[in-house]
MARKE-979616 format. One record per atom (N, C-alpha, C): residue in three letters; x, y, z. Coordinates in pm, whole numbers, padded with zeros to 5 digits, always signed. Example, Ala and Ser with C-alpha at 12.3 -4.5 7.8 and 13.67 -1.06 7.14 Angstrom:
ALA+01319-00569+00780/ALA+01230-00450+00780/ALA+01320-00330+00780/SER+01285-00225+00708/SER+01367-00106+00714/SER+01290+00003+00787/
This chain:
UNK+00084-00117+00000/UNK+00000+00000+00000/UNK+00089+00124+00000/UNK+00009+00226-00027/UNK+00091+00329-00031/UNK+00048+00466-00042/UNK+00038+00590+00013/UNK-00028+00722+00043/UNK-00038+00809-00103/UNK-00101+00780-00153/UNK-00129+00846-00296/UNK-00153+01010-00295/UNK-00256+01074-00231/UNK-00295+01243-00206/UNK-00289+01215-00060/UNK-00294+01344-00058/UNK-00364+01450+00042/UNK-00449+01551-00006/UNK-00588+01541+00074/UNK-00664+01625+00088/UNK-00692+01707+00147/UNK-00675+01853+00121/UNK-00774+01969+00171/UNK-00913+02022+00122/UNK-00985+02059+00242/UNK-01116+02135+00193/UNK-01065+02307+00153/UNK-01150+02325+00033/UNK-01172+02473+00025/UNK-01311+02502+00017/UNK-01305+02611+00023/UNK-01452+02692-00015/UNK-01456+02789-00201/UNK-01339+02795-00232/UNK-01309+02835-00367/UNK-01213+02744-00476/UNK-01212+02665-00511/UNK-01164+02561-00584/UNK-01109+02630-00652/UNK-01146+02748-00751/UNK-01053+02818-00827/UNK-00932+02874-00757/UNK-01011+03013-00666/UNK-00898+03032-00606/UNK-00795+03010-00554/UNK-00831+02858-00475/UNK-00739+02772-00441/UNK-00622+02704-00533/UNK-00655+02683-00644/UNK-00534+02676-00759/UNK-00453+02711-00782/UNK-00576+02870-00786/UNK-00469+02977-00842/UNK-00380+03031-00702/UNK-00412+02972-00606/UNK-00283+03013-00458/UNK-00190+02879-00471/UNK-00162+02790-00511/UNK-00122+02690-00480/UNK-00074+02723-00615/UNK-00115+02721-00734/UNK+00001+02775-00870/UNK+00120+02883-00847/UNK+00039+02992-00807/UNK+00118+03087-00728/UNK+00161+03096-00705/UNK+00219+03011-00553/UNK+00275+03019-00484/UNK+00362+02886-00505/UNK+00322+02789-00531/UNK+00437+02644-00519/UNK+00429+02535-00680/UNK+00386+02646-00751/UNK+00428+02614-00915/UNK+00320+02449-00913/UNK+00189+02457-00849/UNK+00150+02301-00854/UNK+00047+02341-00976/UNK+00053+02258-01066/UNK-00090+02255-01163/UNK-00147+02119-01149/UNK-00263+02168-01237/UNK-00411+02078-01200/UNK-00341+01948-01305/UNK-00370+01840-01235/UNK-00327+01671-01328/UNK-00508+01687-01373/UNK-00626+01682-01280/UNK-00801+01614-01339/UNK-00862+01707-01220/UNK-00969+01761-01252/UNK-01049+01823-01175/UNK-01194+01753-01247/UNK-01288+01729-01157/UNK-01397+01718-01214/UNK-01520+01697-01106/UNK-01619+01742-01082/UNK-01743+01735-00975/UNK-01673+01760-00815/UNK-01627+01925-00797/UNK-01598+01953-00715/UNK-01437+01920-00616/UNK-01336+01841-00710/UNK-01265+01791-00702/UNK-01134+01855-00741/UNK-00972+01899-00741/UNK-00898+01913-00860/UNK-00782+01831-00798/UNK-00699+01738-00868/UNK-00581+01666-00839/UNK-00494+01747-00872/UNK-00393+01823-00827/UNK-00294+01896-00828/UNK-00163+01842-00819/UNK-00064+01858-00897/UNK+00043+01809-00929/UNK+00117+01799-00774/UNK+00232+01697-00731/UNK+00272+01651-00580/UNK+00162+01590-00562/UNK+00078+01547-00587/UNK-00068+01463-00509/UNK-00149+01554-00419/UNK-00155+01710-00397/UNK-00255+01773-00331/UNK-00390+01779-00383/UNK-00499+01776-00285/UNK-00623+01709-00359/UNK-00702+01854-00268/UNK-00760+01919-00406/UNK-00892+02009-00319/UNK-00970+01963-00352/UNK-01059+01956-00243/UNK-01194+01952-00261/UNK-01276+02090-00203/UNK-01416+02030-00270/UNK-01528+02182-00233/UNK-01607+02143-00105/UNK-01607+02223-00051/UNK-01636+02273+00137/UNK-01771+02151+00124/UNK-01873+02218+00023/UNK-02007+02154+00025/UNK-02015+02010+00009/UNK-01914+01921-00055/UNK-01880+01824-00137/UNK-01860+01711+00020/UNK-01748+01771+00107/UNK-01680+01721+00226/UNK-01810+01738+00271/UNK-01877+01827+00322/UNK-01980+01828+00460/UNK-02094+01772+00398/UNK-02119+01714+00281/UNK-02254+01651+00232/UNK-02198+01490+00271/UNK-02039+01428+00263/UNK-02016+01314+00260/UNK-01983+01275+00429/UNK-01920+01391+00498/UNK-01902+01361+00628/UNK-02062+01394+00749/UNK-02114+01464+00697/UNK-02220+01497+00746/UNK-02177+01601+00923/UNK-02045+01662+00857/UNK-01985+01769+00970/UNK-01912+01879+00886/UNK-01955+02044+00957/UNK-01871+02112+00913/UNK-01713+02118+00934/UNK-01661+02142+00855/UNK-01479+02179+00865/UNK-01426+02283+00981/UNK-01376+02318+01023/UNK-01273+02398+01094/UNK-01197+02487+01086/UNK-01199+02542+01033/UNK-01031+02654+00959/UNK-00975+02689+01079/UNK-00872+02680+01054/UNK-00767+02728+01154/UNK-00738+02615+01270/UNK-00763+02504+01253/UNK-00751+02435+01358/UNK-00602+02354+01381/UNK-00514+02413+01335/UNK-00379+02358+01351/UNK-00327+02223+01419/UNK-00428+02099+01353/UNK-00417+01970+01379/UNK-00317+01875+01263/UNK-00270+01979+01162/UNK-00235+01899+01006/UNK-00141+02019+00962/UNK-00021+02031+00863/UNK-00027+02089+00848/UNK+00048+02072+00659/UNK+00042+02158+00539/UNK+00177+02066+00425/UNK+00276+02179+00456/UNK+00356+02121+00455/UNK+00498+02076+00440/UNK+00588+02152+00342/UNK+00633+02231+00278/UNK+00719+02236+00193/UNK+00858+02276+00158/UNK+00947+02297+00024/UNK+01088+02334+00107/UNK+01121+02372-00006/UNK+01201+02502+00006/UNK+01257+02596-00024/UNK+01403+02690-00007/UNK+01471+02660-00108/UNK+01602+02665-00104/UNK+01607+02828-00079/UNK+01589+02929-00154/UNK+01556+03033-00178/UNK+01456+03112-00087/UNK+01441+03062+00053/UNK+01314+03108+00141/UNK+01281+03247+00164/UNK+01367+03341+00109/UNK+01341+03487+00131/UNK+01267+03559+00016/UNK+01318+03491-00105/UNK+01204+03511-00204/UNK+01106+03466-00213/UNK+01067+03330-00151/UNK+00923+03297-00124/UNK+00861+03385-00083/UNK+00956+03431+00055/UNK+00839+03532+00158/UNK+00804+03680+00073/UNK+00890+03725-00039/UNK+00860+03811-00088/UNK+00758+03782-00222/UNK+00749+03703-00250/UNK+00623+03663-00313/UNK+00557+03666-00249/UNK+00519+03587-00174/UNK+00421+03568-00123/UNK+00329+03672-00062/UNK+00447+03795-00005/UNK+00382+03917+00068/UNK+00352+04019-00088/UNK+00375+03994-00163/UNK+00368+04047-00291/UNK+00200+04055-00350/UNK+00217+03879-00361/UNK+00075+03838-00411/UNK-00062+03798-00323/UNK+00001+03770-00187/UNK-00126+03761-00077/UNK-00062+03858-00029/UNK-00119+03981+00000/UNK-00043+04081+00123/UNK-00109+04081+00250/UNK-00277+04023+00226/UNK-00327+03956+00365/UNK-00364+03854+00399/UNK-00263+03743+00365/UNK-00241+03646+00417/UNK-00224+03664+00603/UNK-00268+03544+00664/UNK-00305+03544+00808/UNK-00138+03427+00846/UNK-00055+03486+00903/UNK+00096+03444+00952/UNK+00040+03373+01112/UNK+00105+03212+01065/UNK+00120+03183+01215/UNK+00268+03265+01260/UNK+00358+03231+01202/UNK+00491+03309+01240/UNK+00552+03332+01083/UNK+00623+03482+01108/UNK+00685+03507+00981/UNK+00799+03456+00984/UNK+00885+03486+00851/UNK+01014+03399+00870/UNK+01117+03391+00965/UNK+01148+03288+01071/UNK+01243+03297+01174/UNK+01302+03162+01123/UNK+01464+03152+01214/UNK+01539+03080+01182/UNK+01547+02988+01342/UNK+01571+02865+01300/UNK+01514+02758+01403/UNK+01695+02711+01507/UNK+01673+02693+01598/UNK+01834+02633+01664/UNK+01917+02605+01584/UNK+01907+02501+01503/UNK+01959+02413+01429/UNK+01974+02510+01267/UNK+01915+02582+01266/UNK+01999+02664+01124/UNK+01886+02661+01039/UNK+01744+02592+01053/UNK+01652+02589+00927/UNK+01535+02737+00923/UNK+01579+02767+00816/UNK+01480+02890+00826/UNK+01332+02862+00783/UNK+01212+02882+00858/UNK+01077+02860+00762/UNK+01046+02972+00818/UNK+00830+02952+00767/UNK+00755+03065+00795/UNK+00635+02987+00777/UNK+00557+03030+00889/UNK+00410+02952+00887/UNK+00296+03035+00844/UNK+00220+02953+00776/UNK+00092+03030+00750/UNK-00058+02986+00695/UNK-00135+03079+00685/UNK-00242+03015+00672/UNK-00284+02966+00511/UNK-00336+02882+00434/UNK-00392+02920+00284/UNK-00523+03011+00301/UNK-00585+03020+00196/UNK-00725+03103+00207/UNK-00823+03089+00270/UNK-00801+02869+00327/UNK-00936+02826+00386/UNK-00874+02792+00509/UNK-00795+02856+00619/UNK-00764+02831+00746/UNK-00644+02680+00731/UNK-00588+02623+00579/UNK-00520+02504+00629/UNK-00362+02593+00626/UNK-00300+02486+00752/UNK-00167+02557+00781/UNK-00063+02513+00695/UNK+00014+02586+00634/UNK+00123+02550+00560/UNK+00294+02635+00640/UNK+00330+02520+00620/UNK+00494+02571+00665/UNK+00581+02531+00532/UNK+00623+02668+00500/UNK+00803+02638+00424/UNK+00904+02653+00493/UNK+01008+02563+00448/UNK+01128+02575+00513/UNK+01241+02536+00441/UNK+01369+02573+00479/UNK+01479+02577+00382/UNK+01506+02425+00400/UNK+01561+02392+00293/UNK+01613+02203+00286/UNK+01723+02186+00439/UNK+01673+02125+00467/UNK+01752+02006+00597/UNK+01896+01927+00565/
């Protein structure tokens, strides 16, 4: 066996693309009935889609999960990023960790947490 996606809920499927193109160069592999497979295996789905199959609303912001990513170049991320979201919601802006790794936490559009950080 083996972990094929990960899924997040959104509430804007487009938008959500277009932040995730944006920002970490992912394009769409199949989108179809509320769905889009995004290149790395990230999977959005639509808010209504999740709470019709779980029969519970979602959470934003609940910092139980978070992706992951890595970035050689982490200072130009952050200047993109403050470029093209300028109100984006920061768990922490970029700080540098004991051990030498620089990231920066934050929110996407629908409350899920994303951390970049420089390669290990």
């Amino acid at each position: 066996m083996k972990l094929k996606n990960i899924l997040i809920v959104v509430q804007d499927i487009e938008k959500s693309k277009q932040f995730y193109h944006d920002l970490f160069g992912l394009d769409t592999v199949l989108g179809h009935d509320g769905n889009m497979i995004l290149t790395e295996g990230l999977v959005l789905q639509d808010r209504n889609i999740w709470k019709r199959f779980l029969k519970k609303d979602t959470i934003p912001e609940n910092n139980s999960c978070e992706l992951y990513f890595e970035e050689p170049d982490i200072e130009a991320f952050v200047e993109k990023l403050e470029r093209l979201y300028p109100s984006i919601q920061y768990v922490n802006r970029l700080m540098t960790h004991s051990w030498g790794q620089k990231v920066i936490r934050f929110y996407d559009l629908d409350g899920n947490l994303i951390e970049v950080g420089t390669p290990m």
